[in-house]
C-alpha positions in Angstrom: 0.0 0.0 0.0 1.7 3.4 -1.1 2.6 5.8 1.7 -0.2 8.3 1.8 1.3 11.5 3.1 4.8 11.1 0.3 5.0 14.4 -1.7 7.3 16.1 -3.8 8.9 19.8 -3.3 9.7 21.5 -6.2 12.1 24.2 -5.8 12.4 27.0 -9.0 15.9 28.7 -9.3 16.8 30.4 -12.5 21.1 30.8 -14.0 22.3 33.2 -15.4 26.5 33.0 -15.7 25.5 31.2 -12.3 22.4 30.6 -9.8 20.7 34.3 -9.5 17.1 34.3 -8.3 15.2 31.6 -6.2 13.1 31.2 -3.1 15.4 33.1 -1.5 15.9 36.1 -3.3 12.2 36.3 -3.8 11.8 36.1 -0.4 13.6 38.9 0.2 12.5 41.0 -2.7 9.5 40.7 -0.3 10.1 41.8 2.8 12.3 44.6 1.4 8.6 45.9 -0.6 6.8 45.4 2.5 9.4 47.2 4.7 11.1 49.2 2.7 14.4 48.5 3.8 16.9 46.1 2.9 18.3 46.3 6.6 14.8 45.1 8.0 14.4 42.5 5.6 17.6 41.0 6.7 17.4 41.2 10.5 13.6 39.4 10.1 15.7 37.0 8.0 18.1 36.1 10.4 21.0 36.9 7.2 23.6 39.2 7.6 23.1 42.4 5.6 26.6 41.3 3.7 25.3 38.5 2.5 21.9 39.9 1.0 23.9 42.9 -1.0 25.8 39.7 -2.5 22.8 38.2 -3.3 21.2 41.1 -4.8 24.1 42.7 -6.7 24.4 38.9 -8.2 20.9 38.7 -9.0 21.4 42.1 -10.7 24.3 41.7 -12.7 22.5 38.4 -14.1 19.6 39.4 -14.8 20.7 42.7 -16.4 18.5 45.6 -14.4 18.5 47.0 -11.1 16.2 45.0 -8.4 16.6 47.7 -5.7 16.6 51.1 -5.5 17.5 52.6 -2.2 18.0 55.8 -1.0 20.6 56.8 1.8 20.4 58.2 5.4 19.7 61.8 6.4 16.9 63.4 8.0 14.1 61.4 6.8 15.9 58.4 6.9 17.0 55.7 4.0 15.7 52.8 3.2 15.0 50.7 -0.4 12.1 49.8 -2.3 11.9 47.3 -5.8 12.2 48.9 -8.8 9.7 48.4 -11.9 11.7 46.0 -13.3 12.1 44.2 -9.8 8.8 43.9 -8.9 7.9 42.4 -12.5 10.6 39.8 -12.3 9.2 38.9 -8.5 5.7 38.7 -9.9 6.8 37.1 -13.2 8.5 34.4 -11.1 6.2 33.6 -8.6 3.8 33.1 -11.0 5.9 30.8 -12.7 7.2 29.1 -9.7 3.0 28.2 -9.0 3.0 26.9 -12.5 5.9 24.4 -12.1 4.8 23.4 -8.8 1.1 22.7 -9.8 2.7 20.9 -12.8 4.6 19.1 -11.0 2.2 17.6 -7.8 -0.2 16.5 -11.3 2.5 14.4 -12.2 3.7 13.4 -9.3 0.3 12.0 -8.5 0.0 10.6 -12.2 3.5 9.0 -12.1 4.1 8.3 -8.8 0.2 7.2 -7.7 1.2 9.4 -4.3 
Protein backbone atom coordinates (compact mmCIF):
# COMPACT_ATOMS: atom_id res chain seq x y z
CA UNK A 1 0.00 0.00 0.00
CA UNK A 2 1.67 3.45 -1.11
CA UNK A 3 2.58 5.84 1.71
CA UNK A 4 -0.24 8.25 1.77
CA UNK A 5 1.34 11.47 3.10
CA UNK A 6 4.80 11.06 0.31
CA UNK A 7 4.98 14.43 -1.65
CA UNK A 8 7.26 16.06 -3.80
CA UNK A 9 8.92 19.82 -3.34
CA UNK A 10 9.68 21.47 -6.17
CA UNK A 11 12.06 24.18 -5.78
CA UNK A 12 12.44 26.95 -9.02
CA UNK A 13 15.94 28.73 -9.26
CA UNK A 14 16.77 30.42 -12.47
CA UNK A 15 21.09 30.85 -14.02
CA UNK A 16 22.30 33.23 -15.43
CA UNK A 17 26.48 32.97 -15.71
CA UNK A 18 25.51 31.22 -12.26
CA UNK A 19 22.42 30.60 -9.75
CA UNK A 20 20.69 34.27 -9.54
CA UNK A 21 17.14 34.26 -8.34
CA UNK A 22 15.23 31.62 -6.25
CA UNK A 23 13.11 31.22 -3.13
CA UNK A 24 15.37 33.11 -1.48
CA UNK A 25 15.86 36.11 -3.31
CA UNK A 26 12.21 36.28 -3.77
CA UNK A 27 11.78 36.05 -0.43
CA UNK A 28 13.61 38.86 0.24
CA UNK A 29 12.52 40.98 -2.71
CA UNK A 30 9.52 40.73 -0.34
CA UNK A 31 10.05 41.81 2.82
CA UNK A 32 12.27 44.63 1.38
CA UNK A 33 8.60 45.89 -0.62
CA UNK A 34 6.79 45.43 2.54
CA UNK A 35 9.39 47.16 4.70
CA UNK A 36 11.06 49.24 2.72
CA UNK A 37 14.37 48.47 3.78
CA UNK A 38 16.88 46.10 2.88
CA UNK A 39 18.34 46.29 6.65
CA UNK A 40 14.80 45.14 7.99
CA UNK A 41 14.45 42.52 5.57
CA UNK A 42 17.63 40.96 6.66
CA UNK A 43 17.39 41.17 10.52
CA UNK A 44 13.64 39.43 10.08
CA UNK A 45 15.69 36.98 7.96
CA UNK A 46 18.08 36.12 10.40
CA UNK A 47 20.98 36.90 7.18
CA UNK A 48 23.63 39.18 7.56
CA UNK A 49 23.11 42.39 5.58
CA UNK A 50 26.63 41.27 3.70
CA UNK A 51 25.32 38.47 2.52
CA UNK A 52 21.88 39.91 0.95
CA UNK A 53 23.86 42.87 -0.95
CA UNK A 54 25.78 39.74 -2.49
CA UNK A 55 22.77 38.22 -3.32
CA UNK A 56 21.22 41.09 -4.75
CA UNK A 57 24.14 42.67 -6.71
CA UNK A 58 24.39 38.90 -8.16
CA UNK A 59 20.92 38.65 -9.04
CA UNK A 60 21.40 42.06 -10.69
CA UNK A 61 24.27 41.69 -12.75
CA UNK A 62 22.55 38.44 -14.11
CA UNK A 63 19.56 39.40 -14.76
CA UNK A 64 20.72 42.69 -16.38
CA UNK A 65 18.48 45.60 -14.45
CA UNK A 66 18.50 46.98 -11.11
CA UNK A 67 16.20 44.97 -8.38
CA UNK A 68 16.63 47.75 -5.69
CA UNK A 69 16.63 51.06 -5.52
CA UNK A 70 17.55 52.56 -2.23
CA UNK A 71 17.95 55.79 -0.99
CA UNK A 72 20.55 56.80 1.85
CA UNK A 73 20.35 58.24 5.35
CA UNK A 74 19.75 61.79 6.37
CA UNK A 75 16.86 63.39 7.95
CA UNK A 76 14.08 61.43 6.79
CA UNK A 77 15.90 58.39 6.91
CA UNK A 78 17.02 55.73 4.00
CA UNK A 79 15.68 52.79 3.17
CA UNK A 80 15.00 50.69 -0.39
CA UNK A 81 12.09 49.78 -2.26
CA UNK A 82 11.90 47.33 -5.81
CA UNK A 83 12.20 48.90 -8.81
CA UNK A 84 9.67 48.45 -11.87
CA UNK A 85 11.72 46.04 -13.32
CA UNK A 86 12.11 44.16 -9.83
CA UNK A 87 8.80 43.91 -8.93
CA UNK A 88 7.92 42.39 -12.48
CA UNK A 89 10.61 39.82 -12.28
CA UNK A 90 9.23 38.95 -8.45
CA UNK A 91 5.65 38.70 -9.92
CA UNK A 92 6.82 37.05 -13.18
CA UNK A 93 8.52 34.36 -11.14
CA UNK A 94 6.22 33.62 -8.62
CA UNK A 95 3.78 33.11 -10.98
CA UNK A 96 5.95 30.77 -12.69
CA UNK A 97 7.24 29.09 -9.71
CA UNK A 98 2.99 28.22 -8.95
CA UNK A 99 2.99 26.90 -12.53
CA UNK A 100 5.86 24.44 -12.06
CA UNK A 101 4.82 23.36 -8.84
CA UNK A 102 1.08 22.70 -9.80
CA UNK A 103 2.70 20.86 -12.76
CA UNK A 104 4.64 19.11 -11.04
CA UNK A 105 2.18 17.61 -7.78
CA UNK A 106 -0.18 16.47 -11.25
CA UNK A 107 2.51 14.41 -12.19
CA UNK A 108 3.70 13.36 -9.30
CA UNK A 109 0.26 12.04 -8.50
CA UNK A 110 0.00 10.61 -12.23
CA UNK A 111 3.55 9.04 -12.09
CA UNK A 112 4.07 8.32 -8.80
CA UNK A 113 0.21 7.18 -7.67
CA UNK A 114 1.20 9.44 -4.33
Amino acid sequence: MPNKQLRCQVSVRIYGEEKCFGPGVAELLERVDRLHSLRKATIEMDMAYSKAWKIVKIAEENLGFSLLRSVTGGKGGGGADLTEEGRRFLTAYRRFEASVRGYADEMFVEIMGG
